[in-house]
C-alpha positions in Angstrom: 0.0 0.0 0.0 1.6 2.9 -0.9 2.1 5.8 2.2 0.0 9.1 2.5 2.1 12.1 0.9 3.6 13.7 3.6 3.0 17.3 2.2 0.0 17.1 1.0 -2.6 20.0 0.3 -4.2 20.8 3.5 -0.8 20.3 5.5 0.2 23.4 3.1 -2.8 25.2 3.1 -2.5 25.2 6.5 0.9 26.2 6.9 -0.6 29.1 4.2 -3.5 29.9 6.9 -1.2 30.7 9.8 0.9 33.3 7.4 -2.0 34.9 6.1 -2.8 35.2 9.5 0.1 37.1 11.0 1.3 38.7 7.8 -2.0 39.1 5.7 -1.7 38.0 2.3 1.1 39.3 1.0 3.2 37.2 3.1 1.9 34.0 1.6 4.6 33.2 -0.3 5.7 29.6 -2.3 8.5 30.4 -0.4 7.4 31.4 2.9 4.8 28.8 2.5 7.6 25.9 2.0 9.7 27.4 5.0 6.5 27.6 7.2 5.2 23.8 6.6 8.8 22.4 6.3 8.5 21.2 2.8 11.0 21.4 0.0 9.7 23.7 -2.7 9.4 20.8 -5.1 6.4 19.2 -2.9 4.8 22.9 -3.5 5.2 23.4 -7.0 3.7 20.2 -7.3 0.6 20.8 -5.5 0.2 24.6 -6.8 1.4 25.9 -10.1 2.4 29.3 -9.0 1.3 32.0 -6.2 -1.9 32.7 -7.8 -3.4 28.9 -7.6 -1.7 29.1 -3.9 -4.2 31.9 -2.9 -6.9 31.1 -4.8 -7.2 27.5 -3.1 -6.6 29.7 0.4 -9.0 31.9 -0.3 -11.4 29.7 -1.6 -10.7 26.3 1.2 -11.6 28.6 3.9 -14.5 30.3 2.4 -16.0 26.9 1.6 -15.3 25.7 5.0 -17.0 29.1 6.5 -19.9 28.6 4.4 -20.5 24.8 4.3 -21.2 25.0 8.1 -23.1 28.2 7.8 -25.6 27.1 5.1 -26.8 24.2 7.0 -28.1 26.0 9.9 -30.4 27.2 7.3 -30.8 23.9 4.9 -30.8 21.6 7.8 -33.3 24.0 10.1 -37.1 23.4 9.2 -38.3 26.9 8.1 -42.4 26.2 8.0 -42.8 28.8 9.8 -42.0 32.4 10.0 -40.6 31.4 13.7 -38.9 28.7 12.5 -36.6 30.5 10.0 -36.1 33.2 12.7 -34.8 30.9 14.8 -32.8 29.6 11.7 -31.5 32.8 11.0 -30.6 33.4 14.9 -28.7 30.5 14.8 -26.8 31.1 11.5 -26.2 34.4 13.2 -24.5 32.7 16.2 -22.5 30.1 14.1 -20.7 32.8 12.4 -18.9 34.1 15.5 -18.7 29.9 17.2 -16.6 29.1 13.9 -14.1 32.0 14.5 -13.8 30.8 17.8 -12.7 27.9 16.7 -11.0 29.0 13.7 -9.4 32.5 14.6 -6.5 31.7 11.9 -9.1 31.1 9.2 -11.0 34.0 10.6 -8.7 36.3 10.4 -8.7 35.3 6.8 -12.3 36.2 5.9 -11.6 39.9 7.5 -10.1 40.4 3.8 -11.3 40.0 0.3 -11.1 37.8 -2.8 -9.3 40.6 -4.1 -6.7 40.6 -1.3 -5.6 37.1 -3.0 -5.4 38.3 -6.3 -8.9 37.0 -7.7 -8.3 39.2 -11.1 -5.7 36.4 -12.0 -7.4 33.4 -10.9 -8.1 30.4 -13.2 -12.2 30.5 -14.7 -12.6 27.1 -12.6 -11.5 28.9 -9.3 -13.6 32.0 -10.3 -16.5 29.4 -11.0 -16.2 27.9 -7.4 -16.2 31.0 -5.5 -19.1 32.2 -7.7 -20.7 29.1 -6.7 -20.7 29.2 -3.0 -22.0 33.0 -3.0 -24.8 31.2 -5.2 -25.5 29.3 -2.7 -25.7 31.1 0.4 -27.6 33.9 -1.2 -29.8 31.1 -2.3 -30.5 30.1 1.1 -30.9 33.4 2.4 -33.3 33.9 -0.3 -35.3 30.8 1.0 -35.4 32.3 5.0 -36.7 35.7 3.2 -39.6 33.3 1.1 -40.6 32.0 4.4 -40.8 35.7 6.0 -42.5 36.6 3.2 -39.9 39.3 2.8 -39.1 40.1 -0.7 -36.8 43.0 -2.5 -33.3 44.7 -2.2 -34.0 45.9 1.3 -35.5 42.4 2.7 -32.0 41.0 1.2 -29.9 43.6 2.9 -31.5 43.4 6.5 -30.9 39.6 6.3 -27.4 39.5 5.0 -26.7 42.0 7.6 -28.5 40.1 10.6 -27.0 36.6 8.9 -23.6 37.4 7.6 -22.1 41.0 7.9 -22.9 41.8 11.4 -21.6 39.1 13.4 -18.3 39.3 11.1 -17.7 42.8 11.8 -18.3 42.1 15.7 -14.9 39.2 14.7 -12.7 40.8 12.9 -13.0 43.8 15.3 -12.1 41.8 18.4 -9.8 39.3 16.6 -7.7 42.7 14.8 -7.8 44.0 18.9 -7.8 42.0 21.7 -7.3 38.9 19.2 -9.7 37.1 21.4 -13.4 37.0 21.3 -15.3 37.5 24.2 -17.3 34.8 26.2 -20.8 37.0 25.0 -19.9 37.5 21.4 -22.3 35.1 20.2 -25.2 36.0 22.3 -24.7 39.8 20.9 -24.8 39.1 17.6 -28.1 36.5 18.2 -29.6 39.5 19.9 -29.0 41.6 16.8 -30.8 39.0 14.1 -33.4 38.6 16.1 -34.1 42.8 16.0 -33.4 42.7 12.1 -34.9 39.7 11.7 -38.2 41.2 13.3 -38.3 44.4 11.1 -37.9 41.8 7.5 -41.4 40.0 9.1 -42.5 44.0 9.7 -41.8 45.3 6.0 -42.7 42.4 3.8 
């Protein structure tokens, strides 16, 4: 049976993760990269063609991670009811912030921007897969707002706010601080969808 590659992807994506972390993106390197995971440059090449694929696969591992777990508190949740896909949408809010917890490194990453890893120069597939995922979770913010009965720009907004923006800004400002979160982060940002979710029900 023929043994595991020792460097494979995720062990370099993760040694990727923690430089993003401290140094932002510029300081994902193939270099620093190889230095930070203990590989020879050969095992990186061989995984990633060049710096571009290196951040686009960054970029685009840890988005998919953020957003597999946050879509299924919303596909997962029953939403018959206009309570139900509050309650849904409370604890989408709430996942956001429990997954930085957990994640600060990755966390730290999503406090920057496609753009930040150089999405103008990304192959069409990696384009198509970040594409993708947005589909998706709009999609299933799109299906909370149906069962609100909450439709146009402004219904959209409220709820990306309550789901997505708010509780990441409450992160990325304590993680760029104190570079801990603290112990009521995810009750404040629960607190805050429930409000916004209240005024989608109020102005469908």
């Amino acid at each position: 049976m023929a043994r595991p590659p020792r460097f494979d992807s995720d062990r370099l994506l993760d040694a990727a993760v923690r430089l993003a972390a401290t140094a932002g993106p510029g300081g994902v390197t193939m270099t620093a990269v190889a230095r930070e995971a203990g590989a020879p440059s050969g095992s990186l090449y061989h995984r990633f063609p060049g710096r571009t694929a290196l951040l686009a696969e960054l970029w685009l591992r840890t988005v998919e991670r953020f957003q597999d777990g946050f879509r299924r508190y919303l596909s997962d949740q029953p939403l018959a009811t206009a309570d139900a896909a509050r309650a849904a949408g409370r604890a989408a809010a709430r996942h956001v912030v429990a997954w930085s917890r957990a994640h600060p490194d990755q966390a730290a990453l999503l406090g920057y921007g496609p753009d930040d890893f150089d999405r103008a120069h990304w192959s069409e597939e990696h384009r198509l897969r970040a594409d993708r995922g947005n589909a998706q979770v709009f999609a299933e913010v799109g299906a909370l707002a149906e069962r609100l009965g909450a439709h146009g720009a402004e219904a959209t907004e409220r709820l990306t706010l309550a789901l997505i923006d708010l509780p990441l800004s409450v992160v990325r400002r304590h993680l760029r601080g104190s570079g801990a979160l603290p112990g009521y982060a995810e009750s404040l940002v629960e607190d805050c969808a429930a409000a916004l979710l209240a005024t989608v029900s109020e102005r469908r």
